[in-house]
C-alpha positions as CSV (number, residue, x, y, z in Angstrom):
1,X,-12.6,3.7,5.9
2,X,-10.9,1.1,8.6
3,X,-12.4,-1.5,6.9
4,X,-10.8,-0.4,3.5
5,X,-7.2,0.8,4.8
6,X,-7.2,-2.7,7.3
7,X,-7.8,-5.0,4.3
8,X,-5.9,-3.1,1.3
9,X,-3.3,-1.6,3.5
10,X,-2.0,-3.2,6.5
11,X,-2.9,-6.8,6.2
12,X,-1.6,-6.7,2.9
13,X,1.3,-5.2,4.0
14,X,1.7,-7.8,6.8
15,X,1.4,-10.5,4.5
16,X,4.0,-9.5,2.3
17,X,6.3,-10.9,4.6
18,X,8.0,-14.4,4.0
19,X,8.0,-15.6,7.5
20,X,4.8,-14.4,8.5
21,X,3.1,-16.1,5.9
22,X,5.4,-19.3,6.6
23,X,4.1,-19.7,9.8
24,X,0.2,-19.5,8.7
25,X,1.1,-21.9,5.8
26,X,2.8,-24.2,8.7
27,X,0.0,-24.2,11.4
28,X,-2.6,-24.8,8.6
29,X,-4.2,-20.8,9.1
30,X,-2.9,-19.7,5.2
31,X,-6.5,-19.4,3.6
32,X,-9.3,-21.4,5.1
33,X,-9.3,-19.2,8.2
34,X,-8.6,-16.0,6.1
35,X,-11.6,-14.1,6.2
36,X,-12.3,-14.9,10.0
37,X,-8.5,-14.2,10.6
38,X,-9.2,-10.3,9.1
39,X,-12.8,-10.1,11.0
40,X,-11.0,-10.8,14.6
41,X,-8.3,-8.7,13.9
42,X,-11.1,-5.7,13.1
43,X,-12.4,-6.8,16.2
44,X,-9.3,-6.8,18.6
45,X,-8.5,-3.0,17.0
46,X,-11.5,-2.0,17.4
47,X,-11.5,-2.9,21.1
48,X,-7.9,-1.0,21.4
49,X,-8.9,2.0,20.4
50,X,-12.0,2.8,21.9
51,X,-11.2,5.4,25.0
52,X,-9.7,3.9,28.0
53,X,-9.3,0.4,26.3
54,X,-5.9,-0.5,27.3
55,X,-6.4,0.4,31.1
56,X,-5.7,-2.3,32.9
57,X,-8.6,-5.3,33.0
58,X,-10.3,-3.3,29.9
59,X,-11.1,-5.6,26.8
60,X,-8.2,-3.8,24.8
61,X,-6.3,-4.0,27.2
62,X,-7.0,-8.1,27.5
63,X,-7.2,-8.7,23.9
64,X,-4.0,-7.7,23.3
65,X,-2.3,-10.0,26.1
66,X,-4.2,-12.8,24.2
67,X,-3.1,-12.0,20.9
68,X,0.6,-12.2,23.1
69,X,-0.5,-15.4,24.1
70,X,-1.3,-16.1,20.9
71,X,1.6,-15.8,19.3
72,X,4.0,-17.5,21.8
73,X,1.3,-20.6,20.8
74,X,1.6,-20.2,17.2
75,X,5.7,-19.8,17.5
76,X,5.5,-23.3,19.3
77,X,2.9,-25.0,17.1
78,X,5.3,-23.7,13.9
79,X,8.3,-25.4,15.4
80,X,6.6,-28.6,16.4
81,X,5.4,-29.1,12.8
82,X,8.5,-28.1,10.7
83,X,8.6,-24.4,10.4
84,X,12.4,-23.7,8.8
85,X,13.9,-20.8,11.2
86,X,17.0,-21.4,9.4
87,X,15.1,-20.3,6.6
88,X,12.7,-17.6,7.9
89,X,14.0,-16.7,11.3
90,X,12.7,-17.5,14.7
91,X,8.6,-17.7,13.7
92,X,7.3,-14.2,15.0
93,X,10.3,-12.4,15.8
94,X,10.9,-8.9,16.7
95,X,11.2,-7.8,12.8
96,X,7.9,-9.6,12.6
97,X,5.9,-7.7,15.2
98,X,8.0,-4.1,14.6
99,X,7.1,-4.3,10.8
100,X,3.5,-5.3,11.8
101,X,3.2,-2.7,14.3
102,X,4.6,-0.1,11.2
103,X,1.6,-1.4,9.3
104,X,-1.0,-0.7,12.3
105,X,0.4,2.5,12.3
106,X,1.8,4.1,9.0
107,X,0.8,2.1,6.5
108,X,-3.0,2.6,7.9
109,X,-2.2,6.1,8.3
110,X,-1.1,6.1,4.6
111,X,-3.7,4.6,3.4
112,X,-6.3,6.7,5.3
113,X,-4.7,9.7,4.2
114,X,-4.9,8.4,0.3
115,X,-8.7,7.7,1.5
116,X,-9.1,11.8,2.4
117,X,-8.5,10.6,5.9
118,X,-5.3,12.0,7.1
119,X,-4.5,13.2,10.2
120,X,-2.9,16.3,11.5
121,X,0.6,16.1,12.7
122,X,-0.8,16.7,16.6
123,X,-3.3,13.5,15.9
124,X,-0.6,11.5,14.3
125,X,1.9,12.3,17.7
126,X,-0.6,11.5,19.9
127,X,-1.8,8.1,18.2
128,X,1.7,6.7,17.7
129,X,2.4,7.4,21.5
130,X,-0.7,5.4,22.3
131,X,0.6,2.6,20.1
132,X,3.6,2.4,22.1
133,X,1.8,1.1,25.1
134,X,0.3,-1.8,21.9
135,X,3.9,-2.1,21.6
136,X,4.6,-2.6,25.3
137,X,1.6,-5.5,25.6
138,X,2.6,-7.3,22.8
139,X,6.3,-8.2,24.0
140,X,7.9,-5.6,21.4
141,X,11.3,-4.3,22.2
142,X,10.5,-0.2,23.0
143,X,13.9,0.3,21.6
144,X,12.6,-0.4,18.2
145,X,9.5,2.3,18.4
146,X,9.3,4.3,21.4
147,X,10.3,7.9,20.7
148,X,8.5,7.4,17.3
149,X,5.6,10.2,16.9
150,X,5.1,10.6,13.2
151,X,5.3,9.2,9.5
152,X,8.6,10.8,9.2
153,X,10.2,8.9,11.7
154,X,8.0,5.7,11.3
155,X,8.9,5.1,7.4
156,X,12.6,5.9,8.5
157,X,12.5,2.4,10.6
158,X,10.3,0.7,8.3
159,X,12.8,0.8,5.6
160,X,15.3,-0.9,7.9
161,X,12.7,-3.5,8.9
162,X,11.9,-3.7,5.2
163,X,15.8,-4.1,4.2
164,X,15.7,-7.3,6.7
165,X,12.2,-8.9,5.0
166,X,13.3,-11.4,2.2
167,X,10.7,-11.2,-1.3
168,X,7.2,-12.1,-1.0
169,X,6.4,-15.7,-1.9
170,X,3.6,-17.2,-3.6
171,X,1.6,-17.7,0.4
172,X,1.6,-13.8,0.2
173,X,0.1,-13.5,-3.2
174,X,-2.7,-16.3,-1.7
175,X,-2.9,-14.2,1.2
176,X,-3.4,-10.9,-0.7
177,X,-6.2,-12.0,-2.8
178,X,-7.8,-13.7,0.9
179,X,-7.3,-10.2,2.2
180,X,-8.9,-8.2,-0.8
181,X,-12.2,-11.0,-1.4
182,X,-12.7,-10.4,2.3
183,X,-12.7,-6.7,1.9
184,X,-14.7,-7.1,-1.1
185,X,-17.7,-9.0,1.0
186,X,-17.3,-6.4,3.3
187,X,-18.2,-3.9,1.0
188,X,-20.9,-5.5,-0.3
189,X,-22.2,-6.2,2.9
190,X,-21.7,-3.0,4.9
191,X,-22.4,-0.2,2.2
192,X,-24.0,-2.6,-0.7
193,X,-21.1,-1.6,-2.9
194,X,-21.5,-4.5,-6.3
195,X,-19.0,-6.7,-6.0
196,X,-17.7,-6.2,-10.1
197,X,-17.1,-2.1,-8.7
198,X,-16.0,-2.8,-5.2
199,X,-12.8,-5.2,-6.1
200,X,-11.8,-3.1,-9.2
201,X,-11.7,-0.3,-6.6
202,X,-9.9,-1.9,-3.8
203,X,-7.3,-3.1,-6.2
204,X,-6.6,0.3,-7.3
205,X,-6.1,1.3,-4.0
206,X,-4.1,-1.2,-3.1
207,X,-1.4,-0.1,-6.1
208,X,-1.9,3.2,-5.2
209,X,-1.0,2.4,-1.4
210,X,2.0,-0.3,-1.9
211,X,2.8,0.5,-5.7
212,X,3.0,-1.2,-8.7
213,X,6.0,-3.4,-8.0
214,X,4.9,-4.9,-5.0
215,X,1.0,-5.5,-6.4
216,X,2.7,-7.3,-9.3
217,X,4.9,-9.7,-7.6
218,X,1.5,-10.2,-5.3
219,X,-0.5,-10.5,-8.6
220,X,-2.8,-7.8,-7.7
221,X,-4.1,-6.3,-11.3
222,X,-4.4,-3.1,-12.8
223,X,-7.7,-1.7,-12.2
224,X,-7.2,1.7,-14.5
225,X,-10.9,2.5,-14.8
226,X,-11.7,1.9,-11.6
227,X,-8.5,4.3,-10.5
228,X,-9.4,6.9,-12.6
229,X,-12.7,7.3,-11.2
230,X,-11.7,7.1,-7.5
231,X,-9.4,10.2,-7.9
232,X,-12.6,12.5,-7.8
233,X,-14.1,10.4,-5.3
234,X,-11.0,10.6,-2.6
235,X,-11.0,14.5,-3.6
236,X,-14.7,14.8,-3.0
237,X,-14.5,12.8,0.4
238,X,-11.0,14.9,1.9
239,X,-12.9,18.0,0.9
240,X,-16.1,16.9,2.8
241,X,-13.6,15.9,6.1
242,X,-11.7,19.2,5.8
243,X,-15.4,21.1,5.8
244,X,-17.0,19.2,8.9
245,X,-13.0,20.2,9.9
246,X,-14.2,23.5,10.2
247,X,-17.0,23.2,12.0
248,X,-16.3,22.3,15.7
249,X,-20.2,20.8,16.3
250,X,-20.0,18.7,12.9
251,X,-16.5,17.6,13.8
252,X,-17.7,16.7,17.3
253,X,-20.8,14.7,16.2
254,X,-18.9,12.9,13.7
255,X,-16.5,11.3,16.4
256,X,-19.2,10.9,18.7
257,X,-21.3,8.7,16.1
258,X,-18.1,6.6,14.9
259,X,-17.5,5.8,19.1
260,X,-21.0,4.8,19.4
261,X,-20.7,2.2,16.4
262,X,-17.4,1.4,17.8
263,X,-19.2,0.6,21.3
264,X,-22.1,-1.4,19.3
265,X,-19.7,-3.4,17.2
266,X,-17.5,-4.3,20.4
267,X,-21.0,-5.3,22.2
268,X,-22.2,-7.6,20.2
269,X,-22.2,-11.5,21.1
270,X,-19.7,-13.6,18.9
271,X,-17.9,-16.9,19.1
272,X,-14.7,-16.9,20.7
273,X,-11.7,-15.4,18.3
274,X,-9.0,-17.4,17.5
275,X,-6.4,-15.1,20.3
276,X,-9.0,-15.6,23.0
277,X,-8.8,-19.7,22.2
278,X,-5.0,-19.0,21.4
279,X,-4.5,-17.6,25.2
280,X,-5.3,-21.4,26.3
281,X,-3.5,-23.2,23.9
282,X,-6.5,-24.2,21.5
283,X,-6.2,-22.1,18.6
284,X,-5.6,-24.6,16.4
């Protein structure tokens, strides 16, 4: 369910911005690193999240400064190769990383919820207050989400951040179908999902989670047969979560397998990601 709500929710979502797809056009990371872009940003949330991850020294906790690192690299590299500011504002602004921070938060949380996954209003307060320590390490202004503690409050300031974010451009509509093919793969390669069912699906999702409007100017299609099958599926799936709900062992045992997969996935060897080259200067 991260998988799906990361790919057809918030990356989308980030993407839709002009200057956030300016500067990946700029620095030569638009499409040919997508699909590794959307894999190391899976893997820097997935070492956030896990308990006790943004203690000091704790790889959340030193992921995040490197995706902070990151970015003040990608900001310079922009400017030194013609990024327009005049154009897009300064590359990676505040509006940049508040609405991106919104799209870690509520849109995922939007999406999950469309998924069967939603949350309680006690589990939404107590996940946005962890994301303002996120906030904190990645050089956002508190001012701008502190205080924030559910989807009430968070779409209130979205919509200002939103009012502030020009049209999407054609990079975003790139970007988008990057984002949805990675997804796609995913599928296919975690739950063996055919690709001809799994990006019907995920573009149905994706209208139902950003709307029609924004999928068209992104030139995300229709997918009505897949949409009208998935409304029994979500049903069946936030009836299933509301059962194990019930039940405080099945509840239990369903977070403790999802934090040992967690552990397992944040184990396993890999090449360095682009923000742990980024924090040296080298992710280009």
């Amino acid at each position: 369910m991260h998988i799906i709500a990361l790919n057809a929710g918030s990356l989308i979502r980030v993407y839709e911005s002009p200057s956030i797809s300016a500067v990946l056009t700029t620095t030569g990371r638009l499409v040919d690193s997508a699909q590794r872009r959307i894999q190391e940003t899976g893997s820097w949330l997935t070492r956030v999240m896990l308990p006790g991850g943004l203690r000091v020294g704790q790889p959340g906790y030193v992921a995040t400064l490197q995706v902070r690192m990151l970015h003040a690299h990608m900001r310079r590299l922009a400017l030194n190769r013609g990024y327009d500011a005049s154009a897009d504002g300064h590359p990676i602004n505040q509006v940049d990383l508040g609405r991106t921070w919104m799209d870690f938060t509520l849109t995922a949380y939007t999406a999950e919820g469309l998924l069967g996954f939603g949350l309680s209003s006690r589990e939404q307060a107590d996940l946005y207050r962890y994301w303002w320590c996120v906030a904190h390490l990645l050089g956002i202004d508190e001012r701008l989400v502190r205080g924030i503690t559910g989807n009430e409050a968070a779409a209130r300031l979205d919509a200002v951040f939103q009012a502030v974010t020009g049209p999407v451009t054609e990079d975003s509509a790139v970007l988008a179908d990057a984002t949805l093919e990675s997804a796609t793969s995913a599928l296919h390669g975690l739950l063996h999902v055919p690709r001809e069912l799994a990006r019907p699906a995920l573009n149905a999702l994706a209208r139902r989670i950003h709307g029609d409007a924004v999928c068209q100017d992104l030139r995300i299609p229709p997918a009505p047969i897949a949409d009208a099958w998935l409304g029994p599926v979500l049903s069946g799936l936030a009836l299933a979560r509301e059962r194990r709900r019930r039940d405080p062992r099945q509840w239990q045992a369903a977070i403790d397998r999802n934090l040992a997969t967690a552990l397992d996935l944040a184990a396993r060897p890999a090449r360095p990601t682009a923000y742990q080259r980024g924090a040296t200067g080298s992710a280009d």
